[in-house]
N, C-alpha and C positions, 0 to 999 in steps of 0.2 A: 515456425515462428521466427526463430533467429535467421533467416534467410529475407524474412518478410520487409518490404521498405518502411509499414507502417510501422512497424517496432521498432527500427530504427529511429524512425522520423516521435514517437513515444521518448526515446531514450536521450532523442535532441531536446525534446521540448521539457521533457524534467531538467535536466541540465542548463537549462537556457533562464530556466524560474532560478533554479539556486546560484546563479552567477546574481542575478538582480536583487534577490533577495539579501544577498551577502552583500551590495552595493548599499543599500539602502539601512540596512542591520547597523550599519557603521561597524567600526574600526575595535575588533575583539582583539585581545593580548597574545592569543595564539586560535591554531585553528580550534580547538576541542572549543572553547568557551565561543569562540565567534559560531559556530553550528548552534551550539546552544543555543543563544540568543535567536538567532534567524528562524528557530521555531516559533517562535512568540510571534511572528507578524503573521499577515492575518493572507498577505500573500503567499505566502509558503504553503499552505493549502492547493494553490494551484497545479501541484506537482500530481495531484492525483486525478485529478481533468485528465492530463498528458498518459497516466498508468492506463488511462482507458481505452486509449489509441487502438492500441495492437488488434485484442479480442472480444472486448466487450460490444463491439455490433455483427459480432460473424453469424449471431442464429439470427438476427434480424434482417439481413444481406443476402445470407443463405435462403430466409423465406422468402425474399422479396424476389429473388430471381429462380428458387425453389432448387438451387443445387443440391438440397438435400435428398433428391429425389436421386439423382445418379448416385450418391454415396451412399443411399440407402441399401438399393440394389444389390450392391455387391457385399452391405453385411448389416448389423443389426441398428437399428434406427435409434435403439438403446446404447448401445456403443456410441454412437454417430455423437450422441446429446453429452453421452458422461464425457467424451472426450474432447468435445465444443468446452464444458465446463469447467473441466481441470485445468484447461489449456488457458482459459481466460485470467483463471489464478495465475496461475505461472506466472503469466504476461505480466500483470499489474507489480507481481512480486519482483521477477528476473531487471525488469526495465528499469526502478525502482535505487535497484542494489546498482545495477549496472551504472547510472547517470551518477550516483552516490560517489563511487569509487572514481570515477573521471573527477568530477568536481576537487573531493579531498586533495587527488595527482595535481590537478592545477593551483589550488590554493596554497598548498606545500613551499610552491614558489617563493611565495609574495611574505606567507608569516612561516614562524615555525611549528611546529606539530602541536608541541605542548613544553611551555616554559617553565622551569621546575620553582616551586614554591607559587606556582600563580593561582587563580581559582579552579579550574579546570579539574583539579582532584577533589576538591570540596565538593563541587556541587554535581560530581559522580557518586557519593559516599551513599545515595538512597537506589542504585540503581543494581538488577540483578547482574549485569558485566564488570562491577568497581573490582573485583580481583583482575581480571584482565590489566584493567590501567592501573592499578596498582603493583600487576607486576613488569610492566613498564613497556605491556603493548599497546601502545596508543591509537596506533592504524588500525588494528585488528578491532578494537572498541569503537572505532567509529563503524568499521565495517560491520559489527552486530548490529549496531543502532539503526544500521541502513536497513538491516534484514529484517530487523521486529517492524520498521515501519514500512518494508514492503508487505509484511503479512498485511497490512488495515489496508494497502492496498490495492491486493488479492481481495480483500474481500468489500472492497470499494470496483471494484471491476465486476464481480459478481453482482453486486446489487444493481449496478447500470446495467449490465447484462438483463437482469430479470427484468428491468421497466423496459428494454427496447421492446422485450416477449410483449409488454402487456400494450405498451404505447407505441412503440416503432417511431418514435422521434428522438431523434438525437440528441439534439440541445436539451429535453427534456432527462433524457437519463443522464448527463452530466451533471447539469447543475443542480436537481434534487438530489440526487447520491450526497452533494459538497452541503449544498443546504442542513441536509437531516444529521449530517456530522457537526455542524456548527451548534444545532439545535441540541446535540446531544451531548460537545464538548461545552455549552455557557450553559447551558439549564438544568440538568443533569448531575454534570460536575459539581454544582453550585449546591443541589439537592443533597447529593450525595456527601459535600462537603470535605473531609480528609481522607475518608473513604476511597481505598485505588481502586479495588475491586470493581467501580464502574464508572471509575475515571477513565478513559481511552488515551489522552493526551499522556496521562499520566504511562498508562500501559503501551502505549506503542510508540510514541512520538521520546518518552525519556526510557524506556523499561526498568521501570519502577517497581518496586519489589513487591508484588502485595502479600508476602506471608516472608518473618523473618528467614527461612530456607529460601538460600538461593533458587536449590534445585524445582522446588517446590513452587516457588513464583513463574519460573521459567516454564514449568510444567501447566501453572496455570493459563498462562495466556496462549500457551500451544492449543490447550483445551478449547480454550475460550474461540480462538480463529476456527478451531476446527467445527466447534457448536455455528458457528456465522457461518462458513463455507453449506456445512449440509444444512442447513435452514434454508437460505438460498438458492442450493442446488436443487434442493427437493423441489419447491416452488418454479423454479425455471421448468425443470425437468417435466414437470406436471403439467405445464402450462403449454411448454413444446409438442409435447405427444398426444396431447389434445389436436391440437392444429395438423399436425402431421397424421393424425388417424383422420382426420376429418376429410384430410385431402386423399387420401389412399381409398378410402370407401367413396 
């Protein structure tokens, strides 16, 4: 994977969203609160289009030219699929964090980190990382932020993953994956109302606490990615080995 051009070319095009995004964000006090904000547009969703790049069409790629079949060969066709799947998380996650930490190094330039007495401590005070910035690592708290929202994007690569299995169109598994996030951050949200529990924006875009225990919140949304990953997986998997028996027999 990190050899791959496509990950690269993944890890440009997230990086390429949050310079524009930041453009358009306008002009925050410092970085912490200017990220902040730049969640809120409706662009900044695009970055998970780009998490897709890497792996989320390699079992679709693979059947279409049927490599699967010399990787078979030499070990389990079961192997072959858990490790198309894990690998597609990764991808979505590593690229994710990876374009995250480029961005922050270059913005560092222009503003400073975090100006003391500004907002930027405030409106961390709901979020499972506020010890961190409050004990006055501020890098390191954007670099969680980066990480919780690589998991939704681990598990936004797995869901395109599973519609290339069912559809094998492209454009199709990207932009439904972004669609049914929208659908599930304005409706959903709205439903659910101050409820974080199944808020997502709330859970992975701020990591927002859903149970006064840190650890406990933290441990939630670990849960929670890891329920979405094998819901997914299991479905892909299913769906793969169907096709792959189909072709063997």
């Amino acid at each position: 994977m990190l050899v791959s051009r496509t990950f690269w070319l993944s890890v440009a095009g997230i990086f390429a969203v949050l310079l524009m995004v930041d453009k358009i964000a306008g002009n925050g006090e410092d970085l912490l609160f200017q990220y902040h904000i730049d969640k809120y547009r409706t662009l900044f969703i695009a970055v998970f289009a780009f998490s897709n790049l890497a792996y989320a069409q390699s079992l679709r790629e693979d059947d279409e030219h049927k490599y699967w079949q010399c990787i078979t060969v030499r070990g389990s066709w079961k192997g072959y699929i858990r490790a198309r799947i894990i690998m597609c998380f990764l991808s979505g996650v590593i690229s994710l964090v990876l374009a995250h930490i480029l961005y922050f190094c270059v913005v560092m330039f222009q503003k400073p980190l975090q100006l003391e007495g500004g907002q930027s401590l405030s409106m961390a005070e709901y979020s499972s990382f506020y010890p961190v910035l409050a004990g006055g690592h501020a890098f390191l708290y954007l670099v969680l932020l980066s990480v919780w929202l690589g998991l939704f994007g681990g598990v936004i690569a797995l869901f395109s993953m599973y519609l290339t299995v069912i559809a094998g169109n492209r454009m199709f598994s990207v932009c439904i994956p972004l669609a049914g996030y929208y659908f599930l951050s304005e409706y959903v949200g709205k439903i659910a109302e101050n409820t974080v529990f199944f808020n997502l924006n709330a859970i992975y875009f701020y990591a927002r606490k859903a149970f006064e225990n840190t650890w406990l919140s933290i441990g939630y949304t670990l849960g929670l990615t890891c329920l979405f990953c094998w819901i997914l997986g299991m479905l892909t998997a299913r769906r793969m080995s169907r096709r792959m028996k189909g072709e063997i027999v």
